[in-house]
C-alpha positions in Angstrom: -15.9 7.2 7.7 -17.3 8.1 10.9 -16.1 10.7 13.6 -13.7 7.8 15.3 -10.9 8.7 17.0 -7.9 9.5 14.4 -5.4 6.8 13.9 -2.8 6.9 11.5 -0.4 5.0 10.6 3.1 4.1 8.9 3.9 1.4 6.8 7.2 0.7 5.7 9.0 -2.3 3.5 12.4 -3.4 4.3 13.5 -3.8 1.0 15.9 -1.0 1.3 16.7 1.7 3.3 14.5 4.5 3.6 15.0 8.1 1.6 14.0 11.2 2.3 10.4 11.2 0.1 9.3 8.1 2.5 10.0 10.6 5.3 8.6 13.4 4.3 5.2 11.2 3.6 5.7 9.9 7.1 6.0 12.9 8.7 3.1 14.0 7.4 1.0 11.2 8.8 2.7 12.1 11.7 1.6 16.0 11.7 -1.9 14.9 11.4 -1.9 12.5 14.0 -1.0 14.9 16.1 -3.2 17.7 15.2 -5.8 15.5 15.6 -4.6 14.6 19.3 -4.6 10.8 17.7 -2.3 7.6 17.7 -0.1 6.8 14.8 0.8 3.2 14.2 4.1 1.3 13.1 3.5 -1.4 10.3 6.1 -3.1 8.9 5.2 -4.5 5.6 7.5 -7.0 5.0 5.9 -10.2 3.3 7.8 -10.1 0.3 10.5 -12.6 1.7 12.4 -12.5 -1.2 13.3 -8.9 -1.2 12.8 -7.6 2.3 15.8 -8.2 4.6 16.5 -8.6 8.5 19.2 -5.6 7.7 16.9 -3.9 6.5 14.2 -3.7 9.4 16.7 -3.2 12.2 17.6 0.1 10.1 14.2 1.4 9.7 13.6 1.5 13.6 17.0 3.3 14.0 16.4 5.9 11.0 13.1 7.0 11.8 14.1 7.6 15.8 16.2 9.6 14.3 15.0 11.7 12.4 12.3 12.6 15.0 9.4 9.6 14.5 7.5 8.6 17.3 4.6 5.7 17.7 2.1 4.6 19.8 2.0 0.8 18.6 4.2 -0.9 16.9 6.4 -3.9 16.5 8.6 -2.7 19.2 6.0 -1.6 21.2 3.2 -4.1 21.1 -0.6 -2.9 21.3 -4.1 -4.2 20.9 -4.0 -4.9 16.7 -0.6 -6.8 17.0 1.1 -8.2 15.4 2.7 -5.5 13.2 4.6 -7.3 10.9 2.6 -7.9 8.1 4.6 -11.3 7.0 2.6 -12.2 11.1 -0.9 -11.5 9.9 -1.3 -14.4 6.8 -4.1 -15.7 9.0 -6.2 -12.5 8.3 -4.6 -12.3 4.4 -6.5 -15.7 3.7 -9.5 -15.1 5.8 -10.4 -11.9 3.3 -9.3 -14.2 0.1 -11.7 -16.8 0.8 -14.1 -13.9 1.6 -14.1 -13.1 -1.9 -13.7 -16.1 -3.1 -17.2 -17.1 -1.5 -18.2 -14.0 -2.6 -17.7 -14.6 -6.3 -15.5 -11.5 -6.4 -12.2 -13.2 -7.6 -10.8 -15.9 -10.2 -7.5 -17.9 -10.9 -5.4 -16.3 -13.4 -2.6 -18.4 -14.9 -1.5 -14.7 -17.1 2.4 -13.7 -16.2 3.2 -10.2 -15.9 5.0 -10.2 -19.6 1.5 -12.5 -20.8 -0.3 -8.7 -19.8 1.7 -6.4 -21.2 2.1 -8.4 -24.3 -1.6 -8.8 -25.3 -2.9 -5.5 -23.3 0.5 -3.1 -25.0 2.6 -1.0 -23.0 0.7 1.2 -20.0 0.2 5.1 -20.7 2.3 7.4 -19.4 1.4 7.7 -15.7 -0.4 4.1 -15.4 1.7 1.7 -12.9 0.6 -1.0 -15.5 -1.5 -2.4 -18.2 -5.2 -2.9 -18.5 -5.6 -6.4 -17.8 -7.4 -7.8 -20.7 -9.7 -10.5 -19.7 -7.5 -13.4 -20.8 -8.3 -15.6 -17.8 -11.1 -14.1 -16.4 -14.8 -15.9 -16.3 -18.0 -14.5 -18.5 -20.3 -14.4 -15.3 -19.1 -13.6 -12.0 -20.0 -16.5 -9.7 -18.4 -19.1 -6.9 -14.9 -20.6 -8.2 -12.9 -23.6 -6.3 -10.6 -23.4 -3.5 -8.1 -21.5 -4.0 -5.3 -23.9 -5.2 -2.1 -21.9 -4.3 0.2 -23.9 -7.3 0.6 -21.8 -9.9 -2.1 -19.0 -10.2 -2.8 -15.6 -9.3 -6.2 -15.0 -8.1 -7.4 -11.3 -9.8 -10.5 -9.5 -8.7 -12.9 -8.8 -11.1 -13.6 -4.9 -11.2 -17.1 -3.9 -12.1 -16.8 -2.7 -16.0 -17.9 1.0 -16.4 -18.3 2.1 -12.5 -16.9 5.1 -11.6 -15.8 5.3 -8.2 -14.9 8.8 -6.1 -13.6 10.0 -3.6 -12.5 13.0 -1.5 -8.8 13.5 -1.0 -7.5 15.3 1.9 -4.8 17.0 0.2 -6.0 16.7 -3.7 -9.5 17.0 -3.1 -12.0 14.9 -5.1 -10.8 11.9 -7.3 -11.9 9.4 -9.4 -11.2 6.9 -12.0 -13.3 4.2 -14.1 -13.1 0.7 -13.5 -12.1 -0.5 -16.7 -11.1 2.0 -18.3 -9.0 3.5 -15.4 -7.5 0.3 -14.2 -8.3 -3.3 -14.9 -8.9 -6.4 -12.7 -5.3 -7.0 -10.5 -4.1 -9.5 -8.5 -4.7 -9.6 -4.6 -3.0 -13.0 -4.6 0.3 -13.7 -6.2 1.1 -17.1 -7.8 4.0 -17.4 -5.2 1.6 -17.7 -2.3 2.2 -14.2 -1.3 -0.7 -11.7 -0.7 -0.7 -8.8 -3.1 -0.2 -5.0 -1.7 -3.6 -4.2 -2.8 -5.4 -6.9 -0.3 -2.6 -7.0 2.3 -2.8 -3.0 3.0 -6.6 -3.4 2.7 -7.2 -6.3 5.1 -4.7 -4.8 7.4 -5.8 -1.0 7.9 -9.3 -2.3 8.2 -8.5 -4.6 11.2 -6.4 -2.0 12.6 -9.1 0.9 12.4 -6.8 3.1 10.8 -8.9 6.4 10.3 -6.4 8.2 7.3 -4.3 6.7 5.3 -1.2 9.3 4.5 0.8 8.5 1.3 2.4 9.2 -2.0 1.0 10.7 -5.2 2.1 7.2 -6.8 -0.5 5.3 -4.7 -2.9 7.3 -6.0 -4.7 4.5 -8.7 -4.3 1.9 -6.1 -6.8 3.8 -4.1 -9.7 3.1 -6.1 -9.0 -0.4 -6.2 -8.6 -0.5 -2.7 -12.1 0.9 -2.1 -13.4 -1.7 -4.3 -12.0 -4.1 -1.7 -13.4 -2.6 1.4 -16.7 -2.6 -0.6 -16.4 -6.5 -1.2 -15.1 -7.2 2.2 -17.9 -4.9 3.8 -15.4 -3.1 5.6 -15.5 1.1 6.3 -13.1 2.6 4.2 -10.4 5.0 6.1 -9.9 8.6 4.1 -7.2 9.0 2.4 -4.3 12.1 2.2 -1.6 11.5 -1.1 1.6 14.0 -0.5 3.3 15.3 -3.3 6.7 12.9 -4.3 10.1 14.4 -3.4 12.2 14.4 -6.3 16.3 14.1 -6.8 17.7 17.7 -7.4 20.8 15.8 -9.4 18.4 14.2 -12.1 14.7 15.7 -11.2 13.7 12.0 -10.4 11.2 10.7 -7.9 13.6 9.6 -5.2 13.9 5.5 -5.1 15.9 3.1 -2.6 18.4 3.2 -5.1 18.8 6.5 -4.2 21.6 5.7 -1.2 23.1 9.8 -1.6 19.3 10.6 0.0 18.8 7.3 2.6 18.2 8.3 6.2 20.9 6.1 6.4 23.8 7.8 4.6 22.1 11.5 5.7 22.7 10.2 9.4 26.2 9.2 8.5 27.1 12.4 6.8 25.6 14.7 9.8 22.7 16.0 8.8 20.4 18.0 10.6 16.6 16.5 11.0 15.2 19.9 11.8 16.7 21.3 9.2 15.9 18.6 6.8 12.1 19.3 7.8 12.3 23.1 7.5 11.2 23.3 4.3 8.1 21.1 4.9 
């Protein structure tokens, strides 16, 4: 990535209300925009329809005022790489599929989840799912149809054997095997939804986001994502994972069914921000 000026960003789902491990990520991102006198941008990554509620997104504005959070562009705000609700940006989603479509980089893929697990075996510990094993996918890469939305999840086809690196701000240098690592995944669901992996990809790119801050758990998703920007001859941002914030009660990652540790119910029961960031 060249020297560009730093943007960061934040990037939210209103599927639930947020806990205290999406703010301490968060307030990372927003530490290093800072320190690197840059902007920090509001996403709100809500095109999953069928989980993300109105509720939902009215809270997330309201919890992360309070706790301290601060933005430069934003839903709320407006700015030059609006909109900033992702469910607002399909346009740019489908632009990138065909890309790769025309490309030869993806293929329909008729395989449910339980079709995967079933014929690929349970993930290892630490995978966020199984090697996909080739059920559906094409002996030579090459041009496929039009996407025909009914019915089929469009996977891209990782390159077998290539290791792919990179240097993580906080973890310092990564890699994994395509493959091996992680298989070919979806960037287009069968519901006519555009997977996380091509909607966050698509997105950061057109917003010239610089750093992407987040979770340990996003780790793997990384190097698919660079695989993307590679195909879709976009500059990839760097990246900065944080360490998950577990539940002291069970030693658990913290989840949004974690409602004892939402913004929401710390607000309620008078908590102190500052404080809650001392440790950090």
């Amino acid at each position: 990535m060249p020297d560009l000026p730093y943007r960061g960003r934040l990037a939210p789902s209103p599927t639930g209300y947020l806990h205290l491990g999406h703010a301490r990520t968060f307030w990372t991102a927003r530490q290093r925009a800072l320190a690197a006198g840059g902007q920090l941008i509001l996403r709100v990554e809500d095109i999953d329809t069928a989980r993300c509620k109105p509720a939902f997104t009215a809270a997330l504005y309201e919890d992360l005022r309070w706790f301290g959070f601060a933005w430069e562009e934003g839903p709320d705000l407006g700015g030059p790489c609006a909109p900033y609700l992702q469910s607002e940006r399909r346009s740019l989603h489908l632009a990138a599929l065909e890309r790769l479509r025309a490309g030869g980089f993806i293929y329909p893929c008729r395989c449910s989840r339980r079709d995967v697990v079933l014929a690929a075996g349970a993930p290892h510990p630490g995978e966020e799912e199984p090697l996909y094993p080739g059920t559906c996918r094409p002996a030579q890469p090459g041009l496929v149809a039009p996407p025909d939305m009914s019915g089929v999840h469009w996977r891209f086809r990782v390159p077998p054997g290539e290791r792919i690196s990179f240097i993580d701000g906080a973890l310092g240098e990564q890699s994994a095997v395509a493959g091996v690592d992680f298989g070919d995944f979806v960037v287009w669901r069968r519901d006519g939804v555009p997977a996380y992996q091509l909607a966050v990809t698509v997105d950061d790119a057109a917003m010239g986001i610089t750093e992407v801050v987040r979770g340990e758990d996003l780790l793997l998703s990384t190097f698919r994502q660079l695989l993307l920007y590679r195909a879709l001859g976009a500059e990839a941002p760097r990246f900065y994972h944080t360490p998950l914030v577990n539940d002291p009660a069970t030693g658990m990652r913290l989840a949004k069914r974690h409602a004892a540790l939402s913004l929401r119910q710390l607000r309620e029961n008078g908590a102190d921000p500052a404080e809650l960031r001392r440790g950090w």
